[in-house]
KEMARDO-279782 format. One record per residue (C-alpha): chain; x, y, z. Coordinates in steps of 0.001 Angstrom, whole numbers, plus 500000, padded with zeros to 6 digits. Example, Ala and Ser with C-alpha at 12.3 -4.5 7.8 and 13.67 -1.06 7.14 Angstrom:
# KEMARDO-279782
REC  chaine      px      py      pz
REC       A  512300  495500  507800
REC       A  513670  498940  507140
# end
This chain:
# KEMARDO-279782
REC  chaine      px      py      pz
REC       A  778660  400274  534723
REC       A  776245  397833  532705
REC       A  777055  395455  536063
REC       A  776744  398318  538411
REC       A  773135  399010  537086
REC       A  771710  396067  537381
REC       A  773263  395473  540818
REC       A  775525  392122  539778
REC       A  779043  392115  540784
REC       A  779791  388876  541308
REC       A  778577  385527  539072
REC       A  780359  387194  536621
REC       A  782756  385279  533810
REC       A  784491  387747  531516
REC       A  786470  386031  528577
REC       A  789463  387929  526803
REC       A  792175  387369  525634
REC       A  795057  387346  527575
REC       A  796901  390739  526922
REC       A  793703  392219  528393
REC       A  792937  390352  531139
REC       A  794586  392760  533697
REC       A  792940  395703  531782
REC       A  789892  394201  533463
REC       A  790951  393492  536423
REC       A  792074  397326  536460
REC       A  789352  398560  535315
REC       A  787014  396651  537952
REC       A  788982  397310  540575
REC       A  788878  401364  539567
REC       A  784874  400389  539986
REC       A  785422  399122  543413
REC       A  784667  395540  542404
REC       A  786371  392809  543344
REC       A  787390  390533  540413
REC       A  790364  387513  540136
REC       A  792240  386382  536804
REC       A  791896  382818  536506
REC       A  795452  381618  535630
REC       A  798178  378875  536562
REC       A  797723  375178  537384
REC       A  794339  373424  536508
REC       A  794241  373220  540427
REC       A  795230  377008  540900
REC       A  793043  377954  538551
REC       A  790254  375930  540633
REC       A  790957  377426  543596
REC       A  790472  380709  542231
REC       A  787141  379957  540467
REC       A  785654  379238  543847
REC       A  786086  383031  545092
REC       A  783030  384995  544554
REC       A  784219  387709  542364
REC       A  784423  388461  538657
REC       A  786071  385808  537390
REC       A  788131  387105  534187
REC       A  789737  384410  532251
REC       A  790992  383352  528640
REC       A  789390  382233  525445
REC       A  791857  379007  525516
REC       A  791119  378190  529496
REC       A  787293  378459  529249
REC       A  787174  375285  527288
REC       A  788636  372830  529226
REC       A  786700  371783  531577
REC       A  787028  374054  534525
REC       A  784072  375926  533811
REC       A  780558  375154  534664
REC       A  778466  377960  532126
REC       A  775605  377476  534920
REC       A  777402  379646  537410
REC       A  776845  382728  536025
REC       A  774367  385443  535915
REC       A  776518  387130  533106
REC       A  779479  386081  530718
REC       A  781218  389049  529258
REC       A  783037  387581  525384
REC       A  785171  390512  525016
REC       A  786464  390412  521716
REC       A  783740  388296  520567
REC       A  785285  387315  517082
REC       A  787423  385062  518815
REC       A  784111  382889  518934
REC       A  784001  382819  514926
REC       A  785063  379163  514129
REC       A  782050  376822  515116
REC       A  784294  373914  514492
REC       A  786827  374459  516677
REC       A  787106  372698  520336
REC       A  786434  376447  521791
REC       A  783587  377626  519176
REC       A  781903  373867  519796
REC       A  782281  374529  524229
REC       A  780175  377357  523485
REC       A  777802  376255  520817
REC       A  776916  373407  522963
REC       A  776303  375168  525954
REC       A  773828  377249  524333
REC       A  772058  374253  522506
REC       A  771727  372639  525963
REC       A  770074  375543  527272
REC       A  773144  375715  529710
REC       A  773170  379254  528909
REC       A  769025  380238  529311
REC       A  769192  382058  532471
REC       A  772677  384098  531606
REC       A  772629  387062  530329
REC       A  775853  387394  527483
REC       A  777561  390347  526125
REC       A  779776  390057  523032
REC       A  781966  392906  522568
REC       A  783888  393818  519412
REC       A  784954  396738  517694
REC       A  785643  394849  514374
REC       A  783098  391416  514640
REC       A  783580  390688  511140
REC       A  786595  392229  509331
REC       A  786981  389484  507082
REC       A  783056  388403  506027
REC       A  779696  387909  507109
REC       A  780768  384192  507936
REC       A  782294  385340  511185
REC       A  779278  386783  512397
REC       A  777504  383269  512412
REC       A  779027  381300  514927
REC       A  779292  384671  517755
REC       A  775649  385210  517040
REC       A  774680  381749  517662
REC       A  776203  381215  521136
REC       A  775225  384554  521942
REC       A  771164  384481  520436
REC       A  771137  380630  519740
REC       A  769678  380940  516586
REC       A  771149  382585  513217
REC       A  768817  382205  510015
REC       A  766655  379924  511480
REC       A  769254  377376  512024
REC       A  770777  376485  515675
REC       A  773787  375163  514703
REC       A  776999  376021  512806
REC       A  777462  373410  510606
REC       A  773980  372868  509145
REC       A  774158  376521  509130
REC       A  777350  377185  506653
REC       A  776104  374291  504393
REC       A  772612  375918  503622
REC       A  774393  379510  503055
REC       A  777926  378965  501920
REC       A  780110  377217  499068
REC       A  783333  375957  500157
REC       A  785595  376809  497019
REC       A  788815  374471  497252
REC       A  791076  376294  494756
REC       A  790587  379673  496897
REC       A  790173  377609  500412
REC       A  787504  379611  501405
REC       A  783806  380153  501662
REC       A  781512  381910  499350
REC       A  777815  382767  499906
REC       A  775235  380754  497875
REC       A  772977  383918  497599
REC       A  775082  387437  496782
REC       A  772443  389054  498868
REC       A  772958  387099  502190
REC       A  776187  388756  503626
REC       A  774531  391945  503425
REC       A  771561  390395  505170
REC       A  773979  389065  507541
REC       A  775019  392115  508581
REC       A  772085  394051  508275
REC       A  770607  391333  511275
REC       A  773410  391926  513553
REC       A  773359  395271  513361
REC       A  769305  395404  514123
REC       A  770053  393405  517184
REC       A  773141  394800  518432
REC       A  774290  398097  520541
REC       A  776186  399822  518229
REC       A  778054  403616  518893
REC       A  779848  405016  516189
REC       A  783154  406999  516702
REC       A  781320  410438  515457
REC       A  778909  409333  518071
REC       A  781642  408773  520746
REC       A  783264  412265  519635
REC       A  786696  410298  519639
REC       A  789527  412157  518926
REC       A  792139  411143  516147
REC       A  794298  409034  518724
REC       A  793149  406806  521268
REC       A  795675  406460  524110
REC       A  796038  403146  526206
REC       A  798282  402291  529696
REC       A  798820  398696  530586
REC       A  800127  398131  533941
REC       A  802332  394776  534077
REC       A  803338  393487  537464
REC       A  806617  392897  538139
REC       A  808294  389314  538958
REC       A  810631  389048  541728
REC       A  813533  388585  539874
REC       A  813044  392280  538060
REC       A  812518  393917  541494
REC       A  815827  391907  542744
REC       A  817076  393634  539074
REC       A  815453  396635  539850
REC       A  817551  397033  544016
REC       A  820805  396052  541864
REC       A  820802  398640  538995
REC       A  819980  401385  541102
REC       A  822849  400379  544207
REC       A  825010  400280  541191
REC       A  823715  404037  539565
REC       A  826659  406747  539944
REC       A  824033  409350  540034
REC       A  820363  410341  539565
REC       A  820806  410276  535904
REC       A  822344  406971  535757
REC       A  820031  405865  538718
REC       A  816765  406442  536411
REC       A  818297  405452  533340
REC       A  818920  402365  535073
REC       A  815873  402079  536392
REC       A  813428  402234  533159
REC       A  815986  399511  531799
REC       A  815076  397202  534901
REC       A  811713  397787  534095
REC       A  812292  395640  530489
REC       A  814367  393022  532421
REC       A  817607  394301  531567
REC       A  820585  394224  533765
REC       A  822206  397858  533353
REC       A  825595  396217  533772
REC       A  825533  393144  531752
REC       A  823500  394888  529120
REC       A  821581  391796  529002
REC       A  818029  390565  529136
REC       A  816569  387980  531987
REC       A  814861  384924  530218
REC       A  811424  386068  531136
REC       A  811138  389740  531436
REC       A  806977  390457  531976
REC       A  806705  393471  530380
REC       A  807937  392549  527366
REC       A  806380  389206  526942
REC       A  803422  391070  527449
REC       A  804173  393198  524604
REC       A  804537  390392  522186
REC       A  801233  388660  523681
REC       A  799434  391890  522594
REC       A  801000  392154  519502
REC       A  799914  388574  518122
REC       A  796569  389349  519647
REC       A  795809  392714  517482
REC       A  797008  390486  514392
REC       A  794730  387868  514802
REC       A  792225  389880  515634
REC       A  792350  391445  512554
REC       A  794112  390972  509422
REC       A  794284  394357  508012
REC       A  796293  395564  511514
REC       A  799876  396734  511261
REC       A  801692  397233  514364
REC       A  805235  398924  515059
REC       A  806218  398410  518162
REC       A  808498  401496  519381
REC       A  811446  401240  522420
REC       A  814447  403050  523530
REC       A  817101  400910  524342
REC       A  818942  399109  521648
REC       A  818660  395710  523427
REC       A  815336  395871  523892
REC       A  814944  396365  520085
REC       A  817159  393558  519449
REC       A  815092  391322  521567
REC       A  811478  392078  520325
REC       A  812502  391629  516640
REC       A  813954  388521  517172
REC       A  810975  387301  519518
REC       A  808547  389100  516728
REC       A  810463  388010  513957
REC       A  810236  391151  511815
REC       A  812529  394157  510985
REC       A  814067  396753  512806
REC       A  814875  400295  512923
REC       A  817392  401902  515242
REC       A  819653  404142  515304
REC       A  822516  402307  513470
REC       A  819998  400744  510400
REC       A  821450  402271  507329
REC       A  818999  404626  504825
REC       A  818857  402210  502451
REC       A  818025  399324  505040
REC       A  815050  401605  507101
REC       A  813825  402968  503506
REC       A  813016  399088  502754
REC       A  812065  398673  505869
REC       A  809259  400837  505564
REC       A  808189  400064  502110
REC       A  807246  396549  503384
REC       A  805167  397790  506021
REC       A  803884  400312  503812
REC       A  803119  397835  501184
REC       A  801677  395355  503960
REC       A  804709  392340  503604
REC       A  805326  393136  506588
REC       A  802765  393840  509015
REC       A  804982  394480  512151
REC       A  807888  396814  512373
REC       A  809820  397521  515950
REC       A  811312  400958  516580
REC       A  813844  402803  518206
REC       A  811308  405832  519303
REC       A  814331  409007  518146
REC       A  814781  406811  515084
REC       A  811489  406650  513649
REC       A  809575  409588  515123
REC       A  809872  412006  512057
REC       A  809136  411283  507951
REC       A  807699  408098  508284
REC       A  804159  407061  507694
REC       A  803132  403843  510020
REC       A  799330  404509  509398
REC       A  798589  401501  507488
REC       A  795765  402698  505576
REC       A  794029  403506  508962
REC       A  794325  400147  510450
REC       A  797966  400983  512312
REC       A  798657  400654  516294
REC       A  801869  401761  517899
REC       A  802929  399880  521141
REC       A  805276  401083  523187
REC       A  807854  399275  525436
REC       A  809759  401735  526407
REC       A  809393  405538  525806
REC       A  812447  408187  524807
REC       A  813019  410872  527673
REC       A  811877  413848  525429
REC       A  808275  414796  525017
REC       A  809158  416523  521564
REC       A  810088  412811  520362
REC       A  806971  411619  521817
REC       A  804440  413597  520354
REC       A  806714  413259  517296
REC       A  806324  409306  517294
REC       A  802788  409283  518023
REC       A  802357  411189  514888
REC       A  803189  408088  512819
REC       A  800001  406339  512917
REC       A  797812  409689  512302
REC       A  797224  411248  508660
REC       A  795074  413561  506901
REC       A  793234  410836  505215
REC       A  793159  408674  508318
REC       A  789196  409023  509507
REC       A  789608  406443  512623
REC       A  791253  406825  515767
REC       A  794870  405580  516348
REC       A  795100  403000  518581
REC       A  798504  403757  520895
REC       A  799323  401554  523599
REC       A  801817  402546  526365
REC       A  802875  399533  528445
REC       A  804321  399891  531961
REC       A  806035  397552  534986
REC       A  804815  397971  538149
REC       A  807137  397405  541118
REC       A  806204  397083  544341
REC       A  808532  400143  545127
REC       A  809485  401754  541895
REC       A  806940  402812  538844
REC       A  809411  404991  536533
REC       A  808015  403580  533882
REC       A  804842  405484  534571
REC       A  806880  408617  535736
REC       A  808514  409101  532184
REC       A  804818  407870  530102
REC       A  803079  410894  531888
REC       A  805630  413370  531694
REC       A  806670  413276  527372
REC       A  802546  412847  527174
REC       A  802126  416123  528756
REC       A  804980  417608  526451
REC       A  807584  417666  528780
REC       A  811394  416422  528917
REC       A  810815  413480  531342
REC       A  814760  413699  534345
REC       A  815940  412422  537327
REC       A  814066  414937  539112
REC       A  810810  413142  537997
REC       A  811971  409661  539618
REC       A  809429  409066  542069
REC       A  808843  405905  544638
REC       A  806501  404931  546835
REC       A  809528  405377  549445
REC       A  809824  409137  548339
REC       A  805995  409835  548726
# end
């Protein structure tokens, strides 16, 4: 809307990182503006930086020579803490752009809801690309060594003056846009859909599982399982299945961008479970995990050892605390059938003492022809016992 009001829609570069690049693209596209992710070969990705669009691309990609800062009237850093480390080959693209004045006729928007969860020293390298300046110094280096002490025992920084990371944050938040959640009147869960499109080897999946289905029952079972890449009859997973890879791209995102997040990422099928622990490499709780395993289980999240946990949805949706102190996300891959189980599940992440928003992010495969996914997401979130009934198609409409 920002865009919209001052009439740019195109010389736009949005950075993110790359479990939310299609949320952009979605969202644009709901706006009636055009945009393209910038993805594949270096010469695809060339190609597709030509079009005049949005151009929506990834931290990692931006650095490597592709890009030419000059072209844009705006760059969008969406999850701007990305941009902390000044000395990295990604922090140093950026720096120098700005110190070049490569960046003096661009407007740029950092957006964060947590820009410095662990200190006041992450502020200092996302405020200098962004302002160019950050305590009177231009430059990250000279910057750290006139306000911080590198302490080698503890490997970290700490600030020469007690005073300045307060003063640190007291300047950012003078010069930034900030809205509170009282302000935003957000509720005590924040619900997410990410769309995933569908490769042609899970719509080939898709045909097969439902010529094999007996009935409508089996046919939508059969169905959502196609939607994780699983073959209904083999009861096994293909070697890429996009929905779920997407999953785990998200996950590792939301625990780098923060370290006090905890995710638990919740399924149905006891494949898919399988799969995503193995690929997350953290513990599991389905239907078969004894008391004594799941009670450990959730200790170590509790207790923060382990900061992921993946769930069978009916197996986890009652007793269990997954709010983390306020900092916990659920994810879902795959939903259970019954609304009771949903609203149950969602329920994990929320408490009495919680006072921010659970994050709780449903993620859904779009087929050219078939979006049960969606179907069953909509029908347990409006407390209802998703059935064959519900199956719809683009055929059937």
């Amino acid at each position: 809307m920002a865009l919209e009001e001052l009439g740019i829609t195109t010389k736009v570069l949005i950075l993110a990182p790359k479990s939310v690049l299609p949320v952009w693209y979605d969202e644009l596209a709901e706006r009636g503006i055009d945009s393209v992710i910038i993805e594949g070969t270096p010469k695809a990705k060339k190609k597709k930086l030509s079009q005049d669009c949005v151009h929506i691309i990834t931290y990692e990609s931006s650095w490597r020579g592709l890009l030419d800062p000059r072209a844009y009237q705006v760059i969008v850093f969406d999850e701007a803490i990305k941009l902390q480390n000044g000395l990295s080959k990604l922090g140093k693209f950026w720096g120098e752009a700005q110190s070049l004045k490569l960046l003096k006729d661009t407007r740029l928007w950092g957006l964060s809801g947590a820009p410095c969860p662990e200190g006041a020293l992450q502020l200092a390298n996302q405020q200098l690309i962004l302002e160019g300046e950050w305590f009177n110094q231009k430059d990250y280096a000279h910057y750290v060594v006139n306000y911080w002490d590198w302490e080698t025992d503890d490997f970290k920084y700490y600030p020469k003056s007690l005073a300045h990371p307060k003063e640190a944050v007291n300047a950012f938040r003078a010069g930034a846009h900030i809205i509170s959640q009282k302000d935003l009147k957000m509720g005590a869960k924040s619900f997410e859909l990410r769309r995933v499109k569908a490769s042609r080897e899970e719509e080939a999946l898709l045909v097969s599982n439902m010529e094999g289905a007996a009935n409508m029952g089996v046919r939508a079972a059969y169905a959502q399982a196609a939607c994780s890449g699983i073959n209904a009859e083999t009861k096994t997973i293909v070697k890429k299945p996009s929905k779920l890879l997407a999953v785990i791209e998200r996950v590792k995102d939301l625990l780098e961008e923060d370290p006090n997040t905890q995710v638990v990422v919740i399924h149905r099928f006891t494949v898919t479970g399988e799969w995503l622990s193995r690929e997350l490499n953290c513990p599991w709780i389905y239907g078969q995990t004894s008391s004594v395993k799941r009670d450990a289980i959730i200790k170590s999240y509790q207790s923060g050892k382990n900061r992921v946990v993946v769930g069978q949805a009916d197996a986890i949706k009652m007793g269990v605390d997954f709010s983390a102190g306020g900092h916990g996300v659920l994810v879902y891959a795959e939903h259970s059938w019954s609304g009771d189980s949903f609203i149950q599940s969602t329920q994990r992440a929320v408490n009495i003492e919680r006072a921010t928003p659970a994050l709780i992010i449903t993620y859904c495969l779009d087929f050219e022809e078939y979006t049960v996914d969606e179907d069953i997401y909509e029908t347990v979130k409006s407390k209802r016992d998703f059935n064959a009934k519900m199956l719809k198609t683009k055929k059937d409409k």
